[in-house]
N, C-alpha and C positions, 0 to 999 in steps of 0.2 A: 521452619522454612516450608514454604507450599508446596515445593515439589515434589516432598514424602508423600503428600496426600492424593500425588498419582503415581505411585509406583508400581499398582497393578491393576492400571487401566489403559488399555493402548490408545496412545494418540498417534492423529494423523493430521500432517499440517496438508491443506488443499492450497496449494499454491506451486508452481514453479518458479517463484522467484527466490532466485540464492540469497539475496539481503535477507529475505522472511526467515527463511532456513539460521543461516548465519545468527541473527539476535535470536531465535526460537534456542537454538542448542546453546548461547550464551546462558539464556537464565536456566539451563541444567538440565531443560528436559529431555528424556528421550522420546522420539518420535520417527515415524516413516513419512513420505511424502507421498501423496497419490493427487494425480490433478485430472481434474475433468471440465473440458472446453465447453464453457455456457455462452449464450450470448448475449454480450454486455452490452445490446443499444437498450435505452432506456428511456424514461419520460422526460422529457429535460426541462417540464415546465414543474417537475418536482422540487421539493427542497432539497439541497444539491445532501445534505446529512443523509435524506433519507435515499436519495439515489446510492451512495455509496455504499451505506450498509445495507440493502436491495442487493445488490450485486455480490458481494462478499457472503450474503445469505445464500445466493444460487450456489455460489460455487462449492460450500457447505453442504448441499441440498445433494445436489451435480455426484458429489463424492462419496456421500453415503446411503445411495441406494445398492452400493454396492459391497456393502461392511456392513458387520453383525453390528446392531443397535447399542451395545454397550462400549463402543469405540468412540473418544472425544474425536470431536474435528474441531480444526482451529483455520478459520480462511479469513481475509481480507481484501480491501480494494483501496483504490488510492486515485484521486482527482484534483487535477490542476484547474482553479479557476482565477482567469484574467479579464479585467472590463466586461464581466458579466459572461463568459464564454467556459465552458467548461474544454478542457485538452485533457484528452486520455492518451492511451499509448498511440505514440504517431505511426501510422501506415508506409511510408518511404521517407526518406533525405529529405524533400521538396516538403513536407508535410510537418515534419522537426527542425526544419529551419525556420518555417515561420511563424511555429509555437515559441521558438529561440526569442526569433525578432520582435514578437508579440512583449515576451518576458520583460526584455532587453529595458534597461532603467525607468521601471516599473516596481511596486508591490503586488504580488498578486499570496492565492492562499493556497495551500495544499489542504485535502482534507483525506482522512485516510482512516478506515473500520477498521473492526476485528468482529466476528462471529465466533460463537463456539456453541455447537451443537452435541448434544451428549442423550440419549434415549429419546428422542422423540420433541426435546426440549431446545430452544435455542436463546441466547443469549447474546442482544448484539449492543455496538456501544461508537462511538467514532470520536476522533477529535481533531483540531482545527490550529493549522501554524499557518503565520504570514512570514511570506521570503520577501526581500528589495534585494531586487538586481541591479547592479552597477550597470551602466553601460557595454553590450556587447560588438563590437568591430565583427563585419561578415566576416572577416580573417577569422577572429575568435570560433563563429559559429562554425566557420566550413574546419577549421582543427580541430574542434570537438566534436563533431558529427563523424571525421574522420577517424580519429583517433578512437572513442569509444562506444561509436556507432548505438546511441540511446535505444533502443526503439521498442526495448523493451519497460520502458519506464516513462510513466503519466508526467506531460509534458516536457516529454526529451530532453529530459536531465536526471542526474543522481548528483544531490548534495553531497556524495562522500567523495566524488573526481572532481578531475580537475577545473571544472564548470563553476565547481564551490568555492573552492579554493579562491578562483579567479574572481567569481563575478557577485558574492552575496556579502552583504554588508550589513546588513540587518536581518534577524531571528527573532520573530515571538512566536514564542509556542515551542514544540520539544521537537529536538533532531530528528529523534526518532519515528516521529510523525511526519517528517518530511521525506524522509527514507522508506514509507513502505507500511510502517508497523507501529503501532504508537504502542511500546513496549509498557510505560504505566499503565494503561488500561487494562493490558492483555492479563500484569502480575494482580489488580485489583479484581479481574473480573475472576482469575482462578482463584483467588481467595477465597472470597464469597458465595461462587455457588456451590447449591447442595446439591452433589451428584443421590 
């Protein structure tokens, strides 16, 4: 199992988001959390792969200037693109309703990194789900913005509420990459490197 092969190495996930947290302590590791506010406007005539692990590097970066060198860090980012528009986390209501309405009986893609930084060394990797959204009624949208107020989440939704439930009908690519964290990659990439 991979996770003996960090038992005495502290890790640190650079992320406030509790889904990260949540699947991170699933696959058994222990870790702290420490986050550090970078700023995520970016090139956006990039390739959107490389915009997202760019960002998930900062935040990496962001975090361990402040930790001894021998400490992993594990940070991500996560991007909603529809009709060629990239949606990150929405800024108010007015702003998550019409990333909503955008969505709304459509395919569009999530694309979501992981970094892991460890001496000086970084390691990064992303992968790529498409969602179809069923059609969503403003009803729909003004009860799900009410009820779990998104806004912390690239394009004002979480596949795991009620949004999902409701309105997706079609998945390629791994849940877990829609949620946040594409958790095969994270268990392949700590396999593999050599600390």
């Amino acid at each position: 199992m991979f996770t003996q092969k960090f038992n005495n190495i502290k890790i640190v996930l650079a992320s406030q988001s509790p889904r990260r947290a949540e699947l991170l302590k699933s696959l058994g590791l222990n870790f702290t959390i420490r986050v550090a506010q970078v700023d995520e406007t970016v090139d956006l005539s990039l390739p959107h792969g490389e915009i997202v692990e760019k960002i998930a590097l900062q935040k990496v970066q962001a975090v361990q200037q402040n930790l001894p060198a021998d400490t992993l860090i594990i940070g991500g980012d996560t991007i909603v693109c529809c009709n060629r528009q990239i949606f990150g986390k929405p800024k108010n209501e007015r702003e998550a309703s019409l990333m909503l309405q955008a969505l709304s009986d459509r395919t569009h893609s999530v694309m979501s990194s992981i970094c892991i930084g460890y001496k000086e060394k970084y390691w990064l990797k992303h992968d790529t789900a498409y969602i179809h959204f069923m059609p969503l009624s403003p009803q729909d949208i003004a009860y799900y913005l009410e009820t779990y107020a998104p806004y912390d989440k690239a394009g004002a939704y979480g596949i795991q509420e009620w949004i999902g439930m409701k309105a997706i009908d079609k998945i390629e690519g791994s849940f877990y990459t829609v949620m946040g964290f594409p958790t095969h990659l994270l268990c392949n990439m700590l396999e593999n490197i050599e600390l």
